[in-house]
C-alpha atoms as an extended CHARMM CRD file, in Angstrom:
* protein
*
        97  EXT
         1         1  UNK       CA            142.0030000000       85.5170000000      106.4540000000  PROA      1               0.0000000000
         2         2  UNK       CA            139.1730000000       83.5710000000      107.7370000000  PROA      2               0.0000000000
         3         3  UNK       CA            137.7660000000       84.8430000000      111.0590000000  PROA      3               0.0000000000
         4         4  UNK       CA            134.2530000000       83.2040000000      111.2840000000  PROA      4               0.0000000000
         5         5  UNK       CA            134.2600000000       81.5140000000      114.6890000000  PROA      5               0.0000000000
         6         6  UNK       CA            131.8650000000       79.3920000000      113.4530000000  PROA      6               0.0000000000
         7         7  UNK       CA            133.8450000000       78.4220000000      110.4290000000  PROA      7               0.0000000000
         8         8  UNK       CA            137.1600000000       78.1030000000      112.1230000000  PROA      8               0.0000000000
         9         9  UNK       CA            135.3720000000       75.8360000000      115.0070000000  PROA      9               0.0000000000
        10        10  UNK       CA            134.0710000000       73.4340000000      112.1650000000  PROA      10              0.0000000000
        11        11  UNK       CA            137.9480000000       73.0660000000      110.8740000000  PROA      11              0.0000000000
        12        12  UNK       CA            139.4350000000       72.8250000000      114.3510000000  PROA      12              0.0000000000
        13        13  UNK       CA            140.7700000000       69.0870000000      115.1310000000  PROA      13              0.0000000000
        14        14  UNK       CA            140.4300000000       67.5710000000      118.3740000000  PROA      14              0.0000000000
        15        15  UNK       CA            142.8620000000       68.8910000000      120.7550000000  PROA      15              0.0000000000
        16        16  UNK       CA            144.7650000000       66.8570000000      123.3720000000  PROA      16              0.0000000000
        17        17  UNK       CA            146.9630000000       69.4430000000      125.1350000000  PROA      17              0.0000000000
        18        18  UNK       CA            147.2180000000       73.0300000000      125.3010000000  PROA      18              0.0000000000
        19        19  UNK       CA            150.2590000000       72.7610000000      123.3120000000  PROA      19              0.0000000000
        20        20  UNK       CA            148.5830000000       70.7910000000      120.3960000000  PROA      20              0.0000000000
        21        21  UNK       CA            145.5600000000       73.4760000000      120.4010000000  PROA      21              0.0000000000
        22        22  UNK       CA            148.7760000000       76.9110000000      120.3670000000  PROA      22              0.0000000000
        23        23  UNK       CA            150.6080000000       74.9910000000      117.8420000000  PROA      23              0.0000000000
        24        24  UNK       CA            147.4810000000       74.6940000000      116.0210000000  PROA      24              0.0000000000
        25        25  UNK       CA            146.2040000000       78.5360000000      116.2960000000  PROA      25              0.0000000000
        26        26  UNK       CA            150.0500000000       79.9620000000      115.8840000000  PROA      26              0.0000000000
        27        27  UNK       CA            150.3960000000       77.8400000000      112.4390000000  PROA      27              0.0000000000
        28        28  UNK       CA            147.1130000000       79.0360000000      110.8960000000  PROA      28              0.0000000000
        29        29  UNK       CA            146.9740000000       82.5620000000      112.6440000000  PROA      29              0.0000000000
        30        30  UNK       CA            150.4700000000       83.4060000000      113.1150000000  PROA      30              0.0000000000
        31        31  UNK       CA            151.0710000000       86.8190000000      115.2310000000  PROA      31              0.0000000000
        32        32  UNK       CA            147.3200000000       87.2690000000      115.5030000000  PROA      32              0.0000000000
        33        33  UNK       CA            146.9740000000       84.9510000000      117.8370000000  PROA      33              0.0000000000
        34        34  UNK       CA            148.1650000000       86.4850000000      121.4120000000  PROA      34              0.0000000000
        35        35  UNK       CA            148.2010000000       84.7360000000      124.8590000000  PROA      35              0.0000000000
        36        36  UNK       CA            146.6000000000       87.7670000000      126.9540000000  PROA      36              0.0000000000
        37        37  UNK       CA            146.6490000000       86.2090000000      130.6130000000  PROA      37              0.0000000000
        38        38  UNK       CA            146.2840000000       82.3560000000      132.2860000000  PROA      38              0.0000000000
        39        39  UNK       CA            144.6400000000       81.1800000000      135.2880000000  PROA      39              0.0000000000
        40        40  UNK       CA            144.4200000000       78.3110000000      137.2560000000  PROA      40              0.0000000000
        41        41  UNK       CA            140.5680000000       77.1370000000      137.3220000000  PROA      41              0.0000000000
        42        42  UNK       CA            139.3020000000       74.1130000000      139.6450000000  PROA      42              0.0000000000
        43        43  UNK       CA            142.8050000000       72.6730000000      139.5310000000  PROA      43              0.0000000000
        44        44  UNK       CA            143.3870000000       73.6620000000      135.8500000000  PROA      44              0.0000000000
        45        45  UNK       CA            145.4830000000       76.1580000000      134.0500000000  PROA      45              0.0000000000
        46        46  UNK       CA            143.3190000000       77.7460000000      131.3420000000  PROA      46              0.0000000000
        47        47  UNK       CA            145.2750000000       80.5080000000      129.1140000000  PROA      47              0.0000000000
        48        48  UNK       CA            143.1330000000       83.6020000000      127.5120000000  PROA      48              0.0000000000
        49        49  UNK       CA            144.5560000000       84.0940000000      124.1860000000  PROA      49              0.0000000000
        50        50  UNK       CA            143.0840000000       86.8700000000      121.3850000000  PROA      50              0.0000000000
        51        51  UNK       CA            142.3530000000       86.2560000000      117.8050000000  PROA      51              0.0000000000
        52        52  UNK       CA            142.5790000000       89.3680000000      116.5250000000  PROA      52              0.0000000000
        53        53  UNK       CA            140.3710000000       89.9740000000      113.4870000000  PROA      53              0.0000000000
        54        54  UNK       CA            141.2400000000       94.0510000000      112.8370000000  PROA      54              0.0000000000
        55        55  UNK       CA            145.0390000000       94.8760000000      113.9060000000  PROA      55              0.0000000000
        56        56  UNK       CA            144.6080000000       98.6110000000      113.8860000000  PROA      56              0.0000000000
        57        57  UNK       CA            141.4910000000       99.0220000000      115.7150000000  PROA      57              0.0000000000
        58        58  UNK       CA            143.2530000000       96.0980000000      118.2850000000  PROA      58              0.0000000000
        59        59  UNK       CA            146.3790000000       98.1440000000      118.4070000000  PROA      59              0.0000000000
        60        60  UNK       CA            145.1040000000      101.2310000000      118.9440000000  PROA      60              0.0000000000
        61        61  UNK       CA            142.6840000000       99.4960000000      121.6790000000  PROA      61              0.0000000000
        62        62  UNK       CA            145.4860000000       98.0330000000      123.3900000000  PROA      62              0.0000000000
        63        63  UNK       CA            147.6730000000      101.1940000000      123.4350000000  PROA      63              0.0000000000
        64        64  UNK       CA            144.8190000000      103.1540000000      124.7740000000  PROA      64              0.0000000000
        65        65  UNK       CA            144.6460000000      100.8350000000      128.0190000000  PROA      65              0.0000000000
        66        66  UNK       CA            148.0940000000      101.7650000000      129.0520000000  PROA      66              0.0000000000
        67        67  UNK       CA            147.8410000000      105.5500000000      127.9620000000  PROA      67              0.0000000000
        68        68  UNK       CA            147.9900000000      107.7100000000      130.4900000000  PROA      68              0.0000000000
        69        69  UNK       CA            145.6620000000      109.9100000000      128.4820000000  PROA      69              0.0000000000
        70        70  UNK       CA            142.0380000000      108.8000000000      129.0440000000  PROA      70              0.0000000000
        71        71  UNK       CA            140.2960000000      107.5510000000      126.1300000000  PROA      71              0.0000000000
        72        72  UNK       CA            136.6020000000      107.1440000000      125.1440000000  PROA      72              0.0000000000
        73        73  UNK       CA            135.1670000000      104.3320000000      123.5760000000  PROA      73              0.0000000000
        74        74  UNK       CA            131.8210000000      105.3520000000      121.3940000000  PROA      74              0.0000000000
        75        75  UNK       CA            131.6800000000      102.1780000000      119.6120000000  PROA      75              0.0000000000
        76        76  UNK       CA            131.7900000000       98.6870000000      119.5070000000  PROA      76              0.0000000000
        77        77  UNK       CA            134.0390000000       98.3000000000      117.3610000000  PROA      77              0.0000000000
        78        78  UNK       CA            137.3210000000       97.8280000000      119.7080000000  PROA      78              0.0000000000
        79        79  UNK       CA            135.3800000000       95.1450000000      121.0500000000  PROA      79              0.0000000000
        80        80  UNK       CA            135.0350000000       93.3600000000      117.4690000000  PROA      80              0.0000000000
        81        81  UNK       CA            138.5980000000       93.7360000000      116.6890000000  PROA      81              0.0000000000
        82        82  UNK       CA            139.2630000000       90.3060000000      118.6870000000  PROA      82              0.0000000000
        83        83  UNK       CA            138.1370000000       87.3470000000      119.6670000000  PROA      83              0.0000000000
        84        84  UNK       CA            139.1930000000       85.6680000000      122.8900000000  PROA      84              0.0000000000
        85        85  UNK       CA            140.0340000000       82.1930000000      123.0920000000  PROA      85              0.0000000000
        86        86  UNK       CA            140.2930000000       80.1140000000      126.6560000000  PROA      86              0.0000000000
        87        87  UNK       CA            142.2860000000       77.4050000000      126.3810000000  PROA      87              0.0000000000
        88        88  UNK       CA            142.5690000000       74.5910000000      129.0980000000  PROA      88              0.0000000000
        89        89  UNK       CA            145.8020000000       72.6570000000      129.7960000000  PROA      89              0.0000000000
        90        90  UNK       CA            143.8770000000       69.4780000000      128.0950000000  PROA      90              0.0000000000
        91        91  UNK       CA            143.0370000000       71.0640000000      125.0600000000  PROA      91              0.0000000000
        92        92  UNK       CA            140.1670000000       71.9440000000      125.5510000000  PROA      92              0.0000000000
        93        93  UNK       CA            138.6870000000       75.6550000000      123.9290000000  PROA      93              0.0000000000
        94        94  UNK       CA            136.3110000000       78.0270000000      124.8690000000  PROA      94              0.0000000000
        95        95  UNK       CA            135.1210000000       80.8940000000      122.1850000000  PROA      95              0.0000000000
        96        96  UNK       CA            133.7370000000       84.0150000000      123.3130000000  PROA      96              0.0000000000
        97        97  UNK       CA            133.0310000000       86.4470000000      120.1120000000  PROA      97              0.0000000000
């Protein structure tokens, strides 16, 4: 699976919605594409989704925020495991790697 921002921006259509843009990300990514949180921004709803690129180190990430146990991070690689992508209620999208 293809998870080169860069690449996957170039293939991306023009969005009109945030509908269009999920339907789009859900066919091509399927369950690795998550909707984390939303927000409304200068009169806009923009929803946070994550593209996850490595589902084990993402799991394991994501378990260890609601463990009770406290957890160390000692690499970066949690933070590669995803990619979050802001959508806005036009379509619009935001990467941040």
């Amino acid at each position: 699976m293809d998870f080169n921002i860069t690449s996957l921006y170039n293939k991306m259509p023009d969005f009109h919605s945030h509908e269009e843009a999920r339907s789009w990300f859900k066919e091509h990514y399927g369950d690795r594409f998550i909707l984390k949180n939303s927000d409304e921004m200068e009169g806009e709803r923009v929803y946070y989704y994550h593209l996850v690129k490595n589902p084990d180190v993402y799991e394991e990430y994501m378990d260890s925020l609601t463990s009770e146990v406290e957890h160390k991070i000692t690499s970066m690689e949690p933070f590669e495991s995803y990619s979050t992508i802001e959508i806005s209620e036009d379509g619009g999208i935001s990467f941040s790697i």
